[in-house]
ZADO-1210 file (C-alpha; in nm, 4 decimals, padded with zeros to 6 digits):
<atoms>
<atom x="-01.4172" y="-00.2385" z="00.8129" code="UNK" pos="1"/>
<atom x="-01.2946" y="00.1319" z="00.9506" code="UNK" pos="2"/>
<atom x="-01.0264" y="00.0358" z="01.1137" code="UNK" pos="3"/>
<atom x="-00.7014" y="00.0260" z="00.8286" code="UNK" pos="4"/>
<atom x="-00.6171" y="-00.3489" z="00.7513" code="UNK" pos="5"/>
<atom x="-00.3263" y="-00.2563" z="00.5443" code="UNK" pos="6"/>
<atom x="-00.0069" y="-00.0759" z="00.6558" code="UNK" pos="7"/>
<atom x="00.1619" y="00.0981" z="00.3748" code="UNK" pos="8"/>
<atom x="00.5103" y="00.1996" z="00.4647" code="UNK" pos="9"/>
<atom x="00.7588" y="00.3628" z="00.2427" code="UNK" pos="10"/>
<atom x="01.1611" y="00.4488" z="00.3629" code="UNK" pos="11"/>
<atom x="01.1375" y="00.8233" z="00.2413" code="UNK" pos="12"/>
<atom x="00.9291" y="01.0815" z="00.1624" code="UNK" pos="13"/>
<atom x="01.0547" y="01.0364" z="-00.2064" code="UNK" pos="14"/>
<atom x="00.8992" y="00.6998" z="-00.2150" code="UNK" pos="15"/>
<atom x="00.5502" y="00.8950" z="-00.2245" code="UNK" pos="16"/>
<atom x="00.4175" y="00.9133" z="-00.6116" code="UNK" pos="17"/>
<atom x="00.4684" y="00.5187" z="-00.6323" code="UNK" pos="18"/>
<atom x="00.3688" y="00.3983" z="-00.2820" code="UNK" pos="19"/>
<atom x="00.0706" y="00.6488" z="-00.3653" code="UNK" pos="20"/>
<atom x="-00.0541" y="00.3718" z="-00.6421" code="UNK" pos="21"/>
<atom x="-00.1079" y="00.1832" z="-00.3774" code="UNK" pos="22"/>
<atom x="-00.3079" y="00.3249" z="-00.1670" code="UNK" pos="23"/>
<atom x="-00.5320" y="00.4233" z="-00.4958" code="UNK" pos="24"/>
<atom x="-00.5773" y="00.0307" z="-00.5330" code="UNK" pos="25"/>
<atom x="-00.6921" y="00.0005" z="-00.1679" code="UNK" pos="26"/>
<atom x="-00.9396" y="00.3216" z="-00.1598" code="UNK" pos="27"/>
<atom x="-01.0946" y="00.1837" z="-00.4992" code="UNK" pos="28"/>
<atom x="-01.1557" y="-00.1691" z="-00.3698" code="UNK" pos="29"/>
<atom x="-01.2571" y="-00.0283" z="-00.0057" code="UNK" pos="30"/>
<atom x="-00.9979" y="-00.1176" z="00.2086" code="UNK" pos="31"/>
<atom x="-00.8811" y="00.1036" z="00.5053" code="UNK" pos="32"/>
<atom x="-00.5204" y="00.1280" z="00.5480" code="UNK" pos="33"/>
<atom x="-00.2606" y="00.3573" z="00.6758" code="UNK" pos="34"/>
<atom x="00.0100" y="00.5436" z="00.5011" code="UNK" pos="35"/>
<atom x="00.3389" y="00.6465" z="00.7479" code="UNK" pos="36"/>
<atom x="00.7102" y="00.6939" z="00.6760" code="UNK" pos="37"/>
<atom x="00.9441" y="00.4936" z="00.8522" code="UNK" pos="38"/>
<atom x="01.3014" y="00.4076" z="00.7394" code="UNK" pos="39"/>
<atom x="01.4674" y="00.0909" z="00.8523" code="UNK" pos="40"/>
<atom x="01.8088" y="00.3186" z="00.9122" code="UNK" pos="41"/>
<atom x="01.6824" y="00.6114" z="01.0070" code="UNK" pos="42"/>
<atom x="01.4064" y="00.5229" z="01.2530" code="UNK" pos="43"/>
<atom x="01.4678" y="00.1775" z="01.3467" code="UNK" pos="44"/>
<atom x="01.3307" y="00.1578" z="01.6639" code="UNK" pos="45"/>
<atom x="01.0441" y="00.3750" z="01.5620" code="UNK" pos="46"/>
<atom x="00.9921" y="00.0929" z="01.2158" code="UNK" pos="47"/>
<atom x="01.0495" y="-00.1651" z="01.5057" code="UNK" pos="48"/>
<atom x="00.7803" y="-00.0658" z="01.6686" code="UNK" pos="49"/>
<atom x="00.5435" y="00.0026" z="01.3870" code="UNK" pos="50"/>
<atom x="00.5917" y="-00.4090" z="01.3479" code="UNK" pos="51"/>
<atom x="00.5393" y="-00.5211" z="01.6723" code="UNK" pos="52"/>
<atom x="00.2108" y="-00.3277" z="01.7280" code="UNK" pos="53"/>
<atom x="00.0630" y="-00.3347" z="01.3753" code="UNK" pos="54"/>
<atom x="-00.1988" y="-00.6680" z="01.4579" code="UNK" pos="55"/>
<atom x="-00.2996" y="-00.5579" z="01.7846" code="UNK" pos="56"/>
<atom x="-00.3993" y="-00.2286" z="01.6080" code="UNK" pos="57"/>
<atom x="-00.5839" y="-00.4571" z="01.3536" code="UNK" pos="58"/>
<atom x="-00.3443" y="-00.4601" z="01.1070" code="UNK" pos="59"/>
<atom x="-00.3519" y="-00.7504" z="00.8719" code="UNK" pos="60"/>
<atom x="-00.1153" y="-00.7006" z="00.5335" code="UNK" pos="61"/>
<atom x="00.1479" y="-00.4955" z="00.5653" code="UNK" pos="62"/>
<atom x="00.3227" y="-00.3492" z="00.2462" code="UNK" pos="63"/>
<atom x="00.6760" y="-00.1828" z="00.2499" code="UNK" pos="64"/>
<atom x="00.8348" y="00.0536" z="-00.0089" code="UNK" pos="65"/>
<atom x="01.1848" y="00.1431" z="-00.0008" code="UNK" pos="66"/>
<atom x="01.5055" y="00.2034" z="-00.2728" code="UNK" pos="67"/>
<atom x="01.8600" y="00.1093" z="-00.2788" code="UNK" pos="68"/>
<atom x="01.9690" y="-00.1220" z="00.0492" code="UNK" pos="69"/>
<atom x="01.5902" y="-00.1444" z="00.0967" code="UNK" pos="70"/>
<atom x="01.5780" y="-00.2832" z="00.4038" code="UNK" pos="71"/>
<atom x="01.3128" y="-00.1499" z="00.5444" code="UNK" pos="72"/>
<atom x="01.0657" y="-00.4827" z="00.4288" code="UNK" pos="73"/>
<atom x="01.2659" y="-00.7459" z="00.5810" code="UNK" pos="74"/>
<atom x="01.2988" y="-00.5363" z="00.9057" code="UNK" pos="75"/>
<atom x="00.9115" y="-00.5296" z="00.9232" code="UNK" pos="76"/>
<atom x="00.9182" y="-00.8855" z="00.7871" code="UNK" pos="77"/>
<atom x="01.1773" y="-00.9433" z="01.1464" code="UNK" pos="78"/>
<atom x="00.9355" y="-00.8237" z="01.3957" code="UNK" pos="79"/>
<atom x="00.5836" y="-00.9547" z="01.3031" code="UNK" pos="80"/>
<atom x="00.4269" y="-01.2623" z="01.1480" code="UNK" pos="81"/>
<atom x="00.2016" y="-01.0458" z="00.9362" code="UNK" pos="82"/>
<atom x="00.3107" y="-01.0796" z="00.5772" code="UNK" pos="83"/>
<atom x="00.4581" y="-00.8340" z="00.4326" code="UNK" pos="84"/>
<atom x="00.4849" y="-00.7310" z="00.0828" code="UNK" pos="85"/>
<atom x="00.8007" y="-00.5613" z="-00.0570" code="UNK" pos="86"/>
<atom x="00.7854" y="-00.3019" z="-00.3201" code="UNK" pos="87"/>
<atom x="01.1379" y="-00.2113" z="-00.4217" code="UNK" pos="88"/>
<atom x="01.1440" y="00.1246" z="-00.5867" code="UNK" pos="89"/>
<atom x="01.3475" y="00.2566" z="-00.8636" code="UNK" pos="90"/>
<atom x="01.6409" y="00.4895" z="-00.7485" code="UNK" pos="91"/>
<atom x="02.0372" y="00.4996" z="-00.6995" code="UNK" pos="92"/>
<atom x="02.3030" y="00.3788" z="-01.0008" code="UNK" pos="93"/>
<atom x="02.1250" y="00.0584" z="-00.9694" code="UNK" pos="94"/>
<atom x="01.7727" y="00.1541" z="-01.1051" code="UNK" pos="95"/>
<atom x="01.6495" y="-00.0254" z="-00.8583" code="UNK" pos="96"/>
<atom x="01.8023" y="-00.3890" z="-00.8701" code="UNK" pos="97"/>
<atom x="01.9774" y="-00.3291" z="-00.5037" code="UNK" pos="98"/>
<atom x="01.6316" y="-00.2583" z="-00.3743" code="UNK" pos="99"/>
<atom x="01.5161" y="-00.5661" z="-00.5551" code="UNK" pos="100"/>
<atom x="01.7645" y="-00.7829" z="-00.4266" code="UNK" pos="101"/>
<atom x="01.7348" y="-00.6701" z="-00.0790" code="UNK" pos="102"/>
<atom x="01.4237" y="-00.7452" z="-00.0492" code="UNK" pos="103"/>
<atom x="01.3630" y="-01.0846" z="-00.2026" code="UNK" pos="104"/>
<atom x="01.6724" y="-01.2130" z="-00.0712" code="UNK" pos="105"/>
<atom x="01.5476" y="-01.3110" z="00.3126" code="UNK" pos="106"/>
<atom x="01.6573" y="-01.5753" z="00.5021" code="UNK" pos="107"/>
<atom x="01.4436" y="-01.8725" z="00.5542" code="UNK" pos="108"/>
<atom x="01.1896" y="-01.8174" z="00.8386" code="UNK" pos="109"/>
<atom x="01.1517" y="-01.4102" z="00.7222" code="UNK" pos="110"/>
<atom x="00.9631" y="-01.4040" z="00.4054" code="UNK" pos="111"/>
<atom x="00.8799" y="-01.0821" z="00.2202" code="UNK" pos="112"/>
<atom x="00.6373" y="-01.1420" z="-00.0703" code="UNK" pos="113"/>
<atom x="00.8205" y="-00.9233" z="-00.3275" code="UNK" pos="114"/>
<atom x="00.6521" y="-00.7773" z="-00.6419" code="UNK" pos="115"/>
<atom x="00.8254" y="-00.6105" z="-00.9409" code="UNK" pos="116"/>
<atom x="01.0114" y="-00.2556" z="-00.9165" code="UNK" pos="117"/>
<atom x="00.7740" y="00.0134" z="-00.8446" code="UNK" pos="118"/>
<atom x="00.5229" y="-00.2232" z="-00.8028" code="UNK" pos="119"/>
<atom x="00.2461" y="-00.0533" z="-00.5603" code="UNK" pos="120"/>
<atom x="-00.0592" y="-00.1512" z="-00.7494" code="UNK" pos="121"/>
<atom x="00.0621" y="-00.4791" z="-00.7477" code="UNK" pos="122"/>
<atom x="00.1077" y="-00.4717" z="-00.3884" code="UNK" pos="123"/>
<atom x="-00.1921" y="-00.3567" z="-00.2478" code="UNK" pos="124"/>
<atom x="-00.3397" y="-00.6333" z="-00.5167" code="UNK" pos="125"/>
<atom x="-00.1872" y="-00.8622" z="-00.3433" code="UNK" pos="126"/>
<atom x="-00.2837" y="-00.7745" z="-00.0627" code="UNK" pos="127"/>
<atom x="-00.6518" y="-00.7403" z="-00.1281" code="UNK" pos="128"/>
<atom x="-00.5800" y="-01.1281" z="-00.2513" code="UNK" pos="129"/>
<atom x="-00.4708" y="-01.2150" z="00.1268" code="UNK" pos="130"/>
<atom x="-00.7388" y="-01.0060" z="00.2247" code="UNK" pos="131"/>
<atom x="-00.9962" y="-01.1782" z="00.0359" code="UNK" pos="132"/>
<atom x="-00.9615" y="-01.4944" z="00.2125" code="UNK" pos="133"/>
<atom x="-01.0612" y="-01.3244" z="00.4973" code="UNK" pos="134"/>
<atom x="-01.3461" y="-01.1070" z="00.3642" code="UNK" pos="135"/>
<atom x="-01.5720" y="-01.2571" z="00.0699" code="UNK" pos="136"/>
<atom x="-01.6788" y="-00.8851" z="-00.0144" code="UNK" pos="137"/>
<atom x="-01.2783" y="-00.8125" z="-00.1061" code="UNK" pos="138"/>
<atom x="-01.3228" y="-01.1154" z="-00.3139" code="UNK" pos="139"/>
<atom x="-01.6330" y="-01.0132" z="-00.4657" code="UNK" pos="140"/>
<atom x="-01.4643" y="-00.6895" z="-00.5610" code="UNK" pos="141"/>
<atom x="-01.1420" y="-00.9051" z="-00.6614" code="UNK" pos="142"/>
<atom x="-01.3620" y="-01.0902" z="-00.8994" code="UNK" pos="143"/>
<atom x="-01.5303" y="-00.7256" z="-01.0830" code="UNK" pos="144"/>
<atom x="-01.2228" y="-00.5684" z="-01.1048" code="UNK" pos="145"/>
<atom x="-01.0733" y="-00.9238" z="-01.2759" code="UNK" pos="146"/>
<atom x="-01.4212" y="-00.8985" z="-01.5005" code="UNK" pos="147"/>
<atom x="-01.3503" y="-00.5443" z="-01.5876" code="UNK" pos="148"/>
<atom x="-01.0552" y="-00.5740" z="-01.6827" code="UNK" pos="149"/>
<atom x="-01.0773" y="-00.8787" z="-01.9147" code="UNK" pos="150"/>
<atom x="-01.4142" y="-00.7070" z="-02.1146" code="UNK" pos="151"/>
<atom x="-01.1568" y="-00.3931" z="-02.1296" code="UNK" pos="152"/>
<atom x="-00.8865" y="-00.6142" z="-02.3041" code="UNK" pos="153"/>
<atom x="-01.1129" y="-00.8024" z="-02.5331" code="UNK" pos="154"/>
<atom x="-01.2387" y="-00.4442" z="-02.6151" code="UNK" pos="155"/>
<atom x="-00.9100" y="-00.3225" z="-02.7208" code="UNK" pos="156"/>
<atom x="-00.8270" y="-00.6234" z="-02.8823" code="UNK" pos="157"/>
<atom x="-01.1695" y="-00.6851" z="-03.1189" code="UNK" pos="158"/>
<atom x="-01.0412" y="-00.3269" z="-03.2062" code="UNK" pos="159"/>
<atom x="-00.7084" y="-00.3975" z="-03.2652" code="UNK" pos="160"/>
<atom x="-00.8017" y="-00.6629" z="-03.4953" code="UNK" pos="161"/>
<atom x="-01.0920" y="-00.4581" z="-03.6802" code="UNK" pos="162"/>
<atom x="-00.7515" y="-00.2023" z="-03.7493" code="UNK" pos="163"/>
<atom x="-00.5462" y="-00.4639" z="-03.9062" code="UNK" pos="164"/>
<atom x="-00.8137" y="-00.6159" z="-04.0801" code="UNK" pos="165"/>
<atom x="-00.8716" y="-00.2509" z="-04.2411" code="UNK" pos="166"/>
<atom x="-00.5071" y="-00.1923" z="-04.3339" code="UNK" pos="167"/>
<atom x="-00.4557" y="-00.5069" z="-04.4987" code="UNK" pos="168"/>
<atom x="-00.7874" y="-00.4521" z="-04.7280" code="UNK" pos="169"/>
<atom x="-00.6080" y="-00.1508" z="-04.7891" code="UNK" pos="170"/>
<atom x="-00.2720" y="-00.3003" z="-04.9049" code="UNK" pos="171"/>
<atom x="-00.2402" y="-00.2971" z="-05.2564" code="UNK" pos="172"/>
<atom x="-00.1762" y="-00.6540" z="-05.4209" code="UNK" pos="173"/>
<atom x="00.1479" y="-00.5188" z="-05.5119" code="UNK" pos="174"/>
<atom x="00.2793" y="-00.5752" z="-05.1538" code="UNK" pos="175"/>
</atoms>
């Protein structure tokens, strides 16, 4: 796989540190992707175009970042039948509600897969998950990050419980 598979598209250039998590996700599991700017106001035609040309470039997942009217998703969502994956990002009065709304709120026929606010990782785990069905090697590597993660939790929890266990043997039976 050298040619990117994911698109990763953020409105601004402030978008950067969390649309950045994303790409972290996709380097560690060994997925090529692409990282551009493109706002559905300011560049439309230029976002337009990123759409309409992003699976014969070999583009598969595409996953869209953007704050307040966030639009930039659904506009991507509007000119391909790729799915798309909206990541609405904290900013404005709103703290990032708008950009929630405005991106899970499509009509029917334009889906955006929407994950949480400033969800990137989530994103690009998401899209590994389309990915995988696709390419068993992304599901392989699905499956040992899913492992590693669950030995890390039971890990942190046999300690947890070894802590409380010590603090109540160290209560005094006056309490």
């Amino acid at each position: 796989m050298k040619k990117p598979l994911v698109g990763i598209l953020m409105g601004s250039e402030s978008d950067l540190p969390i649309m950045e998590k994303a790409a972290e996700v996709l380097k560690e599991m060994g997925i090529p992707y692409e990282l551009e700017i493109s706002s559905a106001h300011r560049l439309p035609e230029k976002t337009a175009h990123y759409a309409n040309t992003a699976r014969k470039r070999g583009m598969e997942v595409l996953i869209a970042g953007a704050g307040m009217a966030a639009h930039l998703a659904g506009v991507l969502a509007s000119h391909t039948t790729l799915p798309v994956i909206g990541v609405p990002i904290k900013s404005g009065a709103l703290n990032g509600a708008d950009a929630l709304y405005s991106t899970v709120q499509m009509p029917p026929g334009v889906p955006v897969a929407t994950v949480g606010i400033d969800g990137a990782k989530n994103a690009a785990y998401l899209a590994c998950e389309i990915l995988s069905i696709k390419y068993p090697e992304i599901a392989k590597k699905l499956e040992g990050f899913r492992s590693r993660m669950r030995k890390m939790l039971e890990e942190k929890r046999s300690e947890a419980r070894r802590v409380w266990k010590e603090c109540r043997s160290r209560r005094s039976p006056d309490h």
